[in-house]
N, C-alpha and C positions, 0 to 999 in steps of 0.2 A: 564518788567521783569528785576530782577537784580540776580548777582551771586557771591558767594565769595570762596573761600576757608575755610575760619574760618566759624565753625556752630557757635558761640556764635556772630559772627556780623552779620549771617541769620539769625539772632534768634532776633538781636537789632533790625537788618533792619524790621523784620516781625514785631517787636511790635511798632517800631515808624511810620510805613505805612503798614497798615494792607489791605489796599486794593491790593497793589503791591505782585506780585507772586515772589520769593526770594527764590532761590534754593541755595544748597550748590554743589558747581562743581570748576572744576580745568580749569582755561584761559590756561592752556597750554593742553588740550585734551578736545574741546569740541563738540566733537562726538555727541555726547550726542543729541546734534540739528541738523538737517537738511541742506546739502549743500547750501546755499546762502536764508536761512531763516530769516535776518535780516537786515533792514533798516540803524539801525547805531545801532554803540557800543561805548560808554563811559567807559573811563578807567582815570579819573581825578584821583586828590591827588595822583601821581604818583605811581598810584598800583601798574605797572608794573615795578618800579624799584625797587620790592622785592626780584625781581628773578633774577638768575643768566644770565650770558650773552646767554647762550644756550638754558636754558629755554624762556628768553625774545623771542629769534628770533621763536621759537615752538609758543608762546603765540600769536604772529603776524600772524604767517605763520594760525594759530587755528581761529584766529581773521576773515582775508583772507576768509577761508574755510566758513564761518558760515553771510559773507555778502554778499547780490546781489552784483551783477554789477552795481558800480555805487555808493555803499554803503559809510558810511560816520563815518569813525572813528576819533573820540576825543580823547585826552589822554594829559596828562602831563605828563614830566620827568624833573630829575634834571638838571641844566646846567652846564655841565663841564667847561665853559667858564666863569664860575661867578666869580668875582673877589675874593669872599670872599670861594673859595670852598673848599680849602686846611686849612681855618685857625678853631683853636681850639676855647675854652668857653671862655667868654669878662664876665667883669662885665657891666652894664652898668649903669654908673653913669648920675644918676638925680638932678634936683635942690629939690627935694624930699626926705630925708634921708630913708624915709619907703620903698618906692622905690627901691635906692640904696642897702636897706638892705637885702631886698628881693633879688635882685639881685646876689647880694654877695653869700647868703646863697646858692642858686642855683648853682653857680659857683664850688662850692666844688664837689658834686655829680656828674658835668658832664664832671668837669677835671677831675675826676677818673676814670669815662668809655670811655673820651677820650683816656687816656695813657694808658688803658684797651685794648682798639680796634684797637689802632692806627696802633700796630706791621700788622694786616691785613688789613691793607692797601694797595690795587692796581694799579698802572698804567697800563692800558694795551694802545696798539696804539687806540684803539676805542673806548676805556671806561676807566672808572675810577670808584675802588670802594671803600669809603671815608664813613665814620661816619660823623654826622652834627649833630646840634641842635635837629633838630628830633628824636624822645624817645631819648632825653639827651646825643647824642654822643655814644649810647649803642649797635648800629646796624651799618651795613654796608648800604649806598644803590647805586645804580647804577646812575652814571653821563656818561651823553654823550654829543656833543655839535652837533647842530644844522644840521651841513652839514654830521654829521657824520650819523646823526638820518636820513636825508633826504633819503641819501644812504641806509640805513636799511631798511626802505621803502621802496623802490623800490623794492628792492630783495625778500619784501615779500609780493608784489604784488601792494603798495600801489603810490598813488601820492602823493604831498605834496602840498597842497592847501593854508593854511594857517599856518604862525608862529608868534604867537603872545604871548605877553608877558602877566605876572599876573594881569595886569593894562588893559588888552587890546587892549594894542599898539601893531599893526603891524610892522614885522622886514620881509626883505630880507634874506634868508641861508647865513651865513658867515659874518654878519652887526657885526661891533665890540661893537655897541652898546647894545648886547645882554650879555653882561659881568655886568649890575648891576640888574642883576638877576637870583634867584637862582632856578627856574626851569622857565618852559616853555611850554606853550599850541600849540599840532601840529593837525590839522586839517587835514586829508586826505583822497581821495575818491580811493574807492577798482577799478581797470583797470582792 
């Protein structure tokens, strides 16, 4: 079963796997199912950092609600810790000039919704909310780093089992090696 908020990606999701049950429902109320009715929940392409910080913690706390004991949440989020998490649109130059040109072209569009968005732009102590590459600098989404996420975990009932990188490399909470990436796969079982 999968769930979104947008009916037009239930609608993609229903037509690209039509065998799958593909509801439209909201991760931060989902009532909807039954106390500890699922095995695990997947929340990759960090869906969850669409939402604001108060809803994230509701979406967890929903998440919680809706897995056994013992249950096993996936999910990706941005990494506040990336080295590259504060900086703007790059051209990137190739030994390619089509490449390059391509490049280029892009550039213009997404330094305009950079300087666009930029002004809401947040630090908070536990988060960071930052436009990136993704939809071209045009959105906000939510950064957090590792030991920060660990802790949020907890508090909404979870363990943190595994943190592993895009690549699939395994990191320790707080590995400074977690800075040459820009988000992050956490692995955790519902206590």
């Amino acid at each position: 079963m999968g769930i979104d908020y947008s009916p037009v990606m239930v609608e993609y999701a229903r037509a690209a796997l039509p065998g799958v049950d593909f509801r439209q429902e909201d991760a931060r109320d989902l009532s909807v199912f039954a106390q500890a009715s699922f095995d695990s929940v997947f929340a990759t392409n960090n869906v969850l950092d669409a939402l604001s910080h108060e809803d994230r913690l509701q979406a967890l706390h929903e998440i919680r609600y809706v897995l056994r004991q013992d249950g096993i949440l996936i999910f990706s989020s941005h990494n506040r810790r990336w080295a590259d998490a504060q900086s703007g649109p790059r051209i990137e130059w190739s030994s390619s000039p089509v490449s390059t040109l391509r490049s280029s072209l892009r550039w213009f569009p997404r330094m305009r919704n950079y300087l666009r968005v930029k002004k809401l732009r947040r630090q908070e102590q536990d988060y960071a909310l930052l436009n990136d590459i993704g939809h071209d600098y045009a959105c906000l989404h939510y950064y957090i780093d590792d030991v920060t996420q660990q802790s949020q975990l907890q508090s909404c009932g979870f363990e943190l089992l595994e943190l592993l990188s895009n690549e699939g490399r395994a990191f320790l909470p707080g590995s400074r090696d977690t800075a040459r990436y820009g988000w992050l796969l956490y692995v955790a079982r519902a206590i």
